[in-house]
N, C-alpha and C positions, 0 to 999 in steps of 0.2 A: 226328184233330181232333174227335172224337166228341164230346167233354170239353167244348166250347166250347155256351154256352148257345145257342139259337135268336136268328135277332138281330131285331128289332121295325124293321122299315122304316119305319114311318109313325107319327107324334107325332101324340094325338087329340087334345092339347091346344092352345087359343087360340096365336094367335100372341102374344096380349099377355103370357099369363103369362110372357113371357120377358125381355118388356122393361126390369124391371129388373137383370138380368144383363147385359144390352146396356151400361144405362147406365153401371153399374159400370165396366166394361172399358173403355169412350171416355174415360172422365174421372180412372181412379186407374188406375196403376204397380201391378205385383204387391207384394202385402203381407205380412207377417208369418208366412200362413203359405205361402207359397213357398220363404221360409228357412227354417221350419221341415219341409217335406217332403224338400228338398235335404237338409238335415243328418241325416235321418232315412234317405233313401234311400242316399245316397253313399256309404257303409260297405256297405251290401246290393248294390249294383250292382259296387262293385268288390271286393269280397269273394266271397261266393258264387260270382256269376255273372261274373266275371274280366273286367270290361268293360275294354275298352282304345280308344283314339279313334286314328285316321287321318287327316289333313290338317287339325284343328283351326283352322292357320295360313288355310285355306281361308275361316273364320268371322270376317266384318268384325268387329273390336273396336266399332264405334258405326255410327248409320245406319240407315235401316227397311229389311228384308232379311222375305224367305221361308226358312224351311227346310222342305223338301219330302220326309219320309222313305219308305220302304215302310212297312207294318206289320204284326205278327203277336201282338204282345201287350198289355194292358194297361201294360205296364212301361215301354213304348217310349217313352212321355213322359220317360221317369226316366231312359231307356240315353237319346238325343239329347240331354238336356241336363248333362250329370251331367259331361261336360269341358269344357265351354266356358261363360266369366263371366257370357253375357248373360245376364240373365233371356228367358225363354220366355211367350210367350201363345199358348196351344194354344186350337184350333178344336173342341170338341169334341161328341157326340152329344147331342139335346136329353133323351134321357132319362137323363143323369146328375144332370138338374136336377131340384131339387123333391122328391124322393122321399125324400130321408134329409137331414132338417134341419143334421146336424152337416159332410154331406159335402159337400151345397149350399156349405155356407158358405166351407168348405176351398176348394172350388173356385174362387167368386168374389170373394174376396181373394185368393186365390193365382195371379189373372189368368185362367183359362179362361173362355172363354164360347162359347154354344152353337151351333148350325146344327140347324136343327128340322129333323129328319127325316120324308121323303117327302114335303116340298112343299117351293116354290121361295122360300127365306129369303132375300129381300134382306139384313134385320137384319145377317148376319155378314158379310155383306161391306162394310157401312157402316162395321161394327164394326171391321175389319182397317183400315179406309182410314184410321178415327181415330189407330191404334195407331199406323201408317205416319205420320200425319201429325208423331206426336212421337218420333217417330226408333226407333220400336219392332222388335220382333221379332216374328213370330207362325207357329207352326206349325202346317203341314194335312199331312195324310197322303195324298199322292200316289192313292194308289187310293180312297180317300174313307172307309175303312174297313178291320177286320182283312181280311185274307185267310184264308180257309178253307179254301183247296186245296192247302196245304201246300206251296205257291209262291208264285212269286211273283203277285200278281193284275194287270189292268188300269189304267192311267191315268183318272182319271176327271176332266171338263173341268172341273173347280172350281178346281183349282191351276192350270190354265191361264189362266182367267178373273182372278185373284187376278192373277198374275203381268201379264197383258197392261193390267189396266186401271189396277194402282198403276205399273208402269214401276218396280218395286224389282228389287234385286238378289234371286234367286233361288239360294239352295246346294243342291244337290241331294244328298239324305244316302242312303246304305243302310246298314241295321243287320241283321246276321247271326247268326242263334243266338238271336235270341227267340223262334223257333216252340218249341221246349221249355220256356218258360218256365213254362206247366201244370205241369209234372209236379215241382216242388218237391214235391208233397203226397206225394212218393216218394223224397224228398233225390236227385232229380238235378237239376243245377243247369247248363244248357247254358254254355257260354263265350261271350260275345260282346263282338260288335266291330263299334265306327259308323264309318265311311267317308264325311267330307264332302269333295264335288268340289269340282272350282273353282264359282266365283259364275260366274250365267248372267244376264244381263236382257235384255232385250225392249223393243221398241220400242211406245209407249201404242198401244193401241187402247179409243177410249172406250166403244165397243158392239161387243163384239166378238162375230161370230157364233158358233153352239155346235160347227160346225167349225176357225174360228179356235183357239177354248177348248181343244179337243179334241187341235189339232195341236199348241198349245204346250205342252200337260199330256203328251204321248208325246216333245217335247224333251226335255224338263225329266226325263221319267222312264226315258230312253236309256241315260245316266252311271249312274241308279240303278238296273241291272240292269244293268249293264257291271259295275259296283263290287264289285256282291252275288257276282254269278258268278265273279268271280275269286278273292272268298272262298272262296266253297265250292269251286273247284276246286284254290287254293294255299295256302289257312290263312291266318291272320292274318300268321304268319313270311314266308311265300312273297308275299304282296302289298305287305308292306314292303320286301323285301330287293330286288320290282323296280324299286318306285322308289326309292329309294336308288340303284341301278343308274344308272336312268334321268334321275336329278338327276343323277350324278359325270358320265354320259354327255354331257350339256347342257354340263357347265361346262369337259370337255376341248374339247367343241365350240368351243366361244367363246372360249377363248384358244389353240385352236389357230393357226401363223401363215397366213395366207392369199395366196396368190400372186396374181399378175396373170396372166392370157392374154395375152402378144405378138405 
């Protein structure tokens, strides 16, 4: 993990310069180029790096919903959304903003908006409740960030937080085989595969404490390392072929005939 830059915990900058990225996000749908990175990525994502999606069926077609993934690479934005129709509003680090005029902009038409790093941003979570309120999607990354340790990392209470105070549906994703994603600069190109659980939701809590936060965000990120580790333990083939199993297992279940006790 050497390869991975140092990461900058704390944003020097005002809280205001971000507030027009805020407003962007409450008030427009992803834009232009949201399509045009999907069209851009899609062929890369499942070319290359052989992405394949599990339980899609799992992803409400409409509705304000969480997706909740691990993360390991920059790309993960591209592998989580790259099977499923919705557009995506991703929560992302505040130093993507501002610094490179053309990226800035890709970003905040194409729906992302920030969470100022190392101090306590309301903004994004205003910002999620708006999205929520118009039936949107938005994605945070369960551990609040990459993971470096070449695991899986920590739960971090934000997703919790998110989850308990909108009362949305919550899917909880793992994606596997993005920690290689580096090393393209060497044509290897890892295989990977998103694994959406079932939807999870939560009962509101309007102020929920940073325990409440804490314990919903190790819910919520239970399935997503159940999911991840059965990857790596069965392959993409082997986690398929059990449910499959375990669906035909269900359905002789249910029409099996059932007797009385006498």
């Amino acid at each position: 993990m050497a390869d991975i830059k140092p990461q900058v915990y704390k944003d020097p900058r005002p809280a205001e310069e971000f507030d027009k990225y805020h407003e962007w996000a409450r008030t427009h749908k992803p834009g232009w180029t949201y399509e045009l990175a999907r069209m851009i990525m899609t062929p890369i994502a499942i070319g290359p790096y052989r992405t394949r999606a599990i339980g899609t069926e799992n992803v409400p077609a409409d509705g304000p919903l969480i997706l909740a993934p691990n993360h390991f690479s920059n790309m993960d934005h591209f592998f989580a959304g790259v099977y499923i129709r919705r557009k995506v509003q991703f929560l992302a680090k505040s130093q993507l903003f501002g610094n490179n005029a053309i990226l800035t902009y890709i970003f905040r038409v194409g729906g992302v908006f920030p969470v100022r790093r190392g101090h306590h941003d309301e903004e994004a979570f205003i910002t999620a409740r708006s999205i929520f309120d118009r039936g949107g999607c938005v994605l945070i990354y369960a551990e609040g960030g990459r993971s470096r340790s070449g695991g899986l990392g920590e739960p971090r209470p934000g997703v919790g937080r998110m989850a308990l105070e909108s009362g949305v549906p919550v899917v909880p994703v793992a994606i596997h085989g993005s920690l290689g994603v580096r090393k393209w600069r060497k044509l290897r190109f890892p295989k990977v595969t998103v694994q959406y659980g079932e939807p999870m939701t939560f009962e509101i809590v309007a102020n929920p404490s940073r325990e409440q936060q804490q314990e919903a965000a190790e819910r919520i990120f239970d399935p997503v390392r159940q999911m991840y580790e059965a990857l790596e333990k069965q392959g993409r083939a082997g986690v398929i072929k059990a449910l499959r199993r375990g669906a035909a297992d269900a359905v002789a279940g249910a029409s099996a005939p059932h007797t009385q006790a006498r």
